[in-house]
N, C-alpha and C positions, 0 to 999 in steps of 0.2 A: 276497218274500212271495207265498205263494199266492193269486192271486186268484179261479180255478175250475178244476175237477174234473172231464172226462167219462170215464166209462168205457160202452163195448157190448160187447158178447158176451163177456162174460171171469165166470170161473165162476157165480156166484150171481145176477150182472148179466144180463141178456138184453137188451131194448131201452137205448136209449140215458139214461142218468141222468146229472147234473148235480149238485155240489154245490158252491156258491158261495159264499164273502167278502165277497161286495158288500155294504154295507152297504142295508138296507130305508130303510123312510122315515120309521121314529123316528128322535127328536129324543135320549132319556135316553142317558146313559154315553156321551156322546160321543167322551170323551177313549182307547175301545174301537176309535176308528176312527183309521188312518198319514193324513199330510196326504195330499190328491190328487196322483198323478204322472198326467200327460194327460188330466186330469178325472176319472181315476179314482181312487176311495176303497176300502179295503181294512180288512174288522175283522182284530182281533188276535188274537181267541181264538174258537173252536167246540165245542162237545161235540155227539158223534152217540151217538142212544141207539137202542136196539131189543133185542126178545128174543134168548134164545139162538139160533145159527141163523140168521139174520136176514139176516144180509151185513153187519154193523158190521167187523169182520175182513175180512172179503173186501175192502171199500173200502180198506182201509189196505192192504193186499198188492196191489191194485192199483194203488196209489202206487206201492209200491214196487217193483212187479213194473216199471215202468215208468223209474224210474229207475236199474234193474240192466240196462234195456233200453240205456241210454242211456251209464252208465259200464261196463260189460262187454265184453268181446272175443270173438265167438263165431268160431271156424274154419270155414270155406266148407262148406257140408252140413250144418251141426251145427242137431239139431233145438232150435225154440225151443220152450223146454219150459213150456207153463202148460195151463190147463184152458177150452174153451169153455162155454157156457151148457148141460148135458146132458139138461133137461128137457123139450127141444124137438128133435126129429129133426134139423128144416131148419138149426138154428143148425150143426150140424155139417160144413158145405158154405159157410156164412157166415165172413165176414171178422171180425175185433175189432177196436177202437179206442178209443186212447187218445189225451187231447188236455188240457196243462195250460197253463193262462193264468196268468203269475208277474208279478212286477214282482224286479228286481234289476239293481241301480247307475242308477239314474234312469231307466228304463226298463221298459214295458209288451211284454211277449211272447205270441206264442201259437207254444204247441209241440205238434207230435201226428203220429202215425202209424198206418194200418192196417196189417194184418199178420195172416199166420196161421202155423202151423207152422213150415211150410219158407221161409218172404220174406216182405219188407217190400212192400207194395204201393201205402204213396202215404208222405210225410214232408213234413210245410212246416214257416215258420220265418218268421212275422208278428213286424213291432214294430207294437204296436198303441195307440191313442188312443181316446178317448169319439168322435171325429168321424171317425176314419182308421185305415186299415192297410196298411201296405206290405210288401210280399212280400221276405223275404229270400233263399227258398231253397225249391223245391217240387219234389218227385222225384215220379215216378210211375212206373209199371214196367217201361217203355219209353224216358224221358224225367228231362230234368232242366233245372229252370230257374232259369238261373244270373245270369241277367239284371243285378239289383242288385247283384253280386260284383262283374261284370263292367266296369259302372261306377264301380265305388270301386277299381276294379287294371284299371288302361288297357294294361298294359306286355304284351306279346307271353309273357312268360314266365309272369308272373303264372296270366294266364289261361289259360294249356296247363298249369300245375300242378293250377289249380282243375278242370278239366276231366280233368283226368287222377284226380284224387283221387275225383270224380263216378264216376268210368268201373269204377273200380277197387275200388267200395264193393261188399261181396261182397251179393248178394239177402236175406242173412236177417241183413245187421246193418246199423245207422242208419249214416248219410250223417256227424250231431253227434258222432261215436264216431269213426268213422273218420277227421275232422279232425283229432281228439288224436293216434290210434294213428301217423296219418302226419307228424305237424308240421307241420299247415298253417301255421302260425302262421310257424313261420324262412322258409316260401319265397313269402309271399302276406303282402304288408302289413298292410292294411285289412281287415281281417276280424270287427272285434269283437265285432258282434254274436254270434256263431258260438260266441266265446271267452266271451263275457258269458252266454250260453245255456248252456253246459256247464257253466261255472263255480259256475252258482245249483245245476243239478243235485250240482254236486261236494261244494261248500261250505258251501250254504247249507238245502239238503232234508235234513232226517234223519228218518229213520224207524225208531221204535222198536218192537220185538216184544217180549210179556211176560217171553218170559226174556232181552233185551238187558243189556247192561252199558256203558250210554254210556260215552264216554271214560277206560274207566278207567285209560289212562294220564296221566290228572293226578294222580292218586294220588301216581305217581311223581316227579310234579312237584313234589310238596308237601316234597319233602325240602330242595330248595335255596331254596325263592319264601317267604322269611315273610309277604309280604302274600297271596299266598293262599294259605297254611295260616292264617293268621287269619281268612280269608275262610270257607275250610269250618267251621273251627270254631263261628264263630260262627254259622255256617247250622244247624250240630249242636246247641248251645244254643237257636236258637230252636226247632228245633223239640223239642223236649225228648227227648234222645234218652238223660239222662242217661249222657253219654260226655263228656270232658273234654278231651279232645286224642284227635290222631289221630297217628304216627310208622310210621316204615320201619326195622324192628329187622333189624339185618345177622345174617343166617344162613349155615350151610352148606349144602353141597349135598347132604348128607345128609339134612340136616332137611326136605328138602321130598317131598309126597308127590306125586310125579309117578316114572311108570319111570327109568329112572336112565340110559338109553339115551336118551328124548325131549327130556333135559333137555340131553347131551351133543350131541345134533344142532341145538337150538333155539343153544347157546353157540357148534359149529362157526360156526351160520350166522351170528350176528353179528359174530365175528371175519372171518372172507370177505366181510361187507357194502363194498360202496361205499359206503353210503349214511351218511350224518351222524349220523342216527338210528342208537343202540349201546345200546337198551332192550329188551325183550321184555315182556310182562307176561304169566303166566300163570295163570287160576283154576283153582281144582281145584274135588272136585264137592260139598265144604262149605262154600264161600262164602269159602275160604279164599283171597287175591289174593299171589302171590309176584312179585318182579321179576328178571331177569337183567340184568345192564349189564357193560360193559366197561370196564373202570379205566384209569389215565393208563397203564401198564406193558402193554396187552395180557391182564390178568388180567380172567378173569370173577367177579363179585362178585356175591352175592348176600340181598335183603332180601325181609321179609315184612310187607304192610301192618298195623299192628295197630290196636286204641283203646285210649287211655288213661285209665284211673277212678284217681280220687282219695278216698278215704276215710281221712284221717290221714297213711297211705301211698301212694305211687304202684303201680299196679297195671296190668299189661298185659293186655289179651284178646285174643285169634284171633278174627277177624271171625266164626267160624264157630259161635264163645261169644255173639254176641248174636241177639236175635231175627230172625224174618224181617221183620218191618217194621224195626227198623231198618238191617238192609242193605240195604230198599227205599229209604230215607230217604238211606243213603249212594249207594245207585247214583243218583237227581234227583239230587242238592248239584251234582253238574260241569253237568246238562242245563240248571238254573234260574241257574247261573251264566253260563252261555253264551245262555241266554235275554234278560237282562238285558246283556250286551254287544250285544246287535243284529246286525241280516242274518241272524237264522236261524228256518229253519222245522221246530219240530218236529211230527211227526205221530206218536201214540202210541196203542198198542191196551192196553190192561185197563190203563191207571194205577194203578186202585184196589187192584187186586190188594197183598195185607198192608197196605194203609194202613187206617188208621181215616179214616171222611169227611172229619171235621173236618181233616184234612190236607188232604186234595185238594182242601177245597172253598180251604183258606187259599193254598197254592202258586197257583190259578188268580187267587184277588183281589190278594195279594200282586203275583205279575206286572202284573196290569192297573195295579195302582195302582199301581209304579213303571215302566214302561212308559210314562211318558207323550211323552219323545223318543225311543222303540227303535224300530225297526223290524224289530219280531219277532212270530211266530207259536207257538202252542199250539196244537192241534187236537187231539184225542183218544178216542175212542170207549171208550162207559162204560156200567155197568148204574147207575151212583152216583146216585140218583132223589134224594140229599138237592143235586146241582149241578142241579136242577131249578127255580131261582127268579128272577125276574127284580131280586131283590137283587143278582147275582152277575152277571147274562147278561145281555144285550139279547135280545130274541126272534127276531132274524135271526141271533143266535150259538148256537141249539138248534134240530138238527137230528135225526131220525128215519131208521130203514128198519126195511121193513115188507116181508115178503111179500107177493107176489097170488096169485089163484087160480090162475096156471101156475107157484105155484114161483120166480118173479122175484121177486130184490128191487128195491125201488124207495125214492127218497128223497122228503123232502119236511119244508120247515123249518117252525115254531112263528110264522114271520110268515106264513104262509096261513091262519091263527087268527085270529078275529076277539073279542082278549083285551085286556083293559085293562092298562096298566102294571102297579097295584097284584094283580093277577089273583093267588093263591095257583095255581100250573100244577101240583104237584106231585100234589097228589090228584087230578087229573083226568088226570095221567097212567098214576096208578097202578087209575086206575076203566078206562081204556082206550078215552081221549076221541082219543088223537092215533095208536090203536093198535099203537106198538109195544112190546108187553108180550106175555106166553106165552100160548096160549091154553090154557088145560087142559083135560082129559076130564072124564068122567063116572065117577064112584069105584064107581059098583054094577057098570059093566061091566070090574072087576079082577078078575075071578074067579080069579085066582091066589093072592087073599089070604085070608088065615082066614078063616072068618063067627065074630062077637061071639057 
């Protein structure tokens, strides 16, 4: 679970902001907050609001700019490519950083690193507690301290590997990255924390962009698992998607609209796989989701997700045939199913996008309200002013960003409001009591427009 959020100098950001899970010091919707691990508490769900422009986006890219930082492979020289703060000269000689505080497998972290362009200039790698912290791992640009490794791998080799691996980490990619790429794991025992830190990055952070398509290889899944094809389904009924079933109708390779070349490379390549995995899934650009698999014989086979309506007769449609909200509704079913398994964190930008409110605001209560032994996360950044109630929120789970007057965005939650529980926030956000809302002009200086 995410506990905190810093990002500096990274596009829209300039000085350092913070935005944090910790629970405030209401007492309502408690069941919003995971038990304590090391005396610390962690809510379960966020919404960040702000105007267009704002840096609501930007926050989320910085997430994940961060954790591309951290699962990715860059080659020795290779520029790190993102954007510093541009509306300040001096930021462009300044460093950036990023630093996330999680909890994952009973355990409290702090991970972060500065860094510009060309190298990494500092990286550590805290377990951390309400009273303590203990250093797992602290690189800086000249230097690496390996100290607590070194302790848990006594043996002469151990630690000429770990040291060797230190040595060997190329300037412009992480030290946590370069554990995986080289195996630390087969030749250095004791190392978990290391494993346990990536691991949250790997498995458990997801970060969704408006035109994402989570998992949509459970789709494919849905053709052998009945209990979850009855699982989506019924996530499709409730939410009234008027669709009846959902199936994988075996096609040709003809039938699909992809070049007839991309299709034959995508089939080489799964036939060549080592890998176990003998799936592909491909969308095309009307919503339309195809699979490629490999048959007991070597043969490639090929299906097409579709939905099924019922009216007297059964009736099949191309996902392309229904509307854009509910292919929104179909791309959540896998995120809100994974959500209620636990250990995972999503972070998602324009949710609302095709949905009607009344969705969004049910999929966040829904969660919470079964949510009560997960240990999972929602965070999501939104213009959806009708998730603006404290029916639905605690006030340390609604956050803002706001421009200042240099062009910086900056954050700042709903519990620095001095608001009563029953408080209606909704119009006093929209009056532009907590200012993040548009500010508009003056309509007489449009002089481009007719005069009446």
């Amino acid at each position: 679970m995410l506990i905190r959020f810093s990002v500096e100098n990274f596009s829209s950001f300039m000085s350092r902001q913070m935005f944090s899970m910790i629970p405030g010091k209401g007492t309502i919707k408690s069941f919003h907050k995971a038990a304590p691990v090391g005396g610390i508490s962690v809510l379960k769900a966020g919404v960040i609001f702000g105007a267009n422009a704002s840096g609501k986006s930007n926050l989320i890219k910085a997430i994940g700019f961060g954790r591309s930082m951290v699962l990715g492979n860059r080659k020795a020289g290779e520029i790190i490519n993102y954007s510093k703060f541009k509306l300040d000269h001096k930021c462009a000689s300044l460093d950036s950083r990023i630093e996330y505080e999680f909890r994952h497998k009973g355990k409290n972290f702090a991970y972060g690193f500065v860094f510009n362009k060309h190298k990494i200039k500092e990286e550590w790698l805290y377990e951390v507690t309400k009273r303590k912290e203990v250093k797992i791992f602290e690189r800086t640009l000249d230097d690496f301290d390996l100290d607590y490794l070194f302790k848990l791998n006594k043996s002469k080799e151990e630690q000429q590997f770990l040291k060797f691996t230190a040595k060997g980490t190329p300037e412009n990619n992480l030290f946590l990255n370069e554990v995986k790429q080289r195996r630390l794991k087969d030749n250095v025992s004791n190392i978990d924390e290391l494993t346990t830190a990536y691991d949250w990055f790997l498995n458990a952070l997801k970060v969704v962009q408006p035109d994402d398509k989570y998992n949509i290889g459970l789709r494919f899944e849905l053709k052998d698992n009945k209990k979850l094809l009855q699982s989506f389904e019924q996530f499709l009924n409730y939410f009234d998607t008027g669709i009846d079933g959902v199936c994988l109708e075996p096609i040709g390779m003809e039938s699909i609209d992809i070049p007839r070349k991309a299709i034959e490379k995508i089939g080489e390549d799964l036939l060549n796989s080592n890998s176990e995995e003998k799936t592909a899934a491909i969308l095309s650009n009307n919503n339309t989701t195809y699979f490629i698999s490999v048959g007991e014989e070597d043969e490639l086979l090929f299906h097409k997700f579709m939905t099924r309506h019922i009216n007297e007769d059964e009736f099949l449609f191309d996902t392309s045939e229904e509307s854009d909200g509910t292919n929104r509704i179909i791309d959540f079913i896998p995120l809100l199913m994974d959500l209620l398994q636990g250990d995972n964190v999503f972070i998602i930008d324009e949710m609302e996008r095709s949905l009607h409110p009344n969705l969004i605001y049910d999929i966040i209560d829904l969660f919470l309200e079964k949510s009560h032994n997960v240990n999972s996360q929602i965070i999501l950044a939104s213009h959806e002013s009708s998730l603006l109630t404290q029916k639905l929120l605690r006030k340390d789970e609604i956050w803002f960003v706001v421009k200042d007057k240099t062009g910086s965005s900056t954050l700042h939650s709903l519990e620095e409001y001095n608001i009563r529980f029953d408080k209606q926030i909704r119009k006093d956000y929209l009056l532009g009591r907590f200012k993040a809302i548009p500010k508009l002009g003056n309509r007489s200086k449009l002089t481009v427009l007719p005069n009446q």
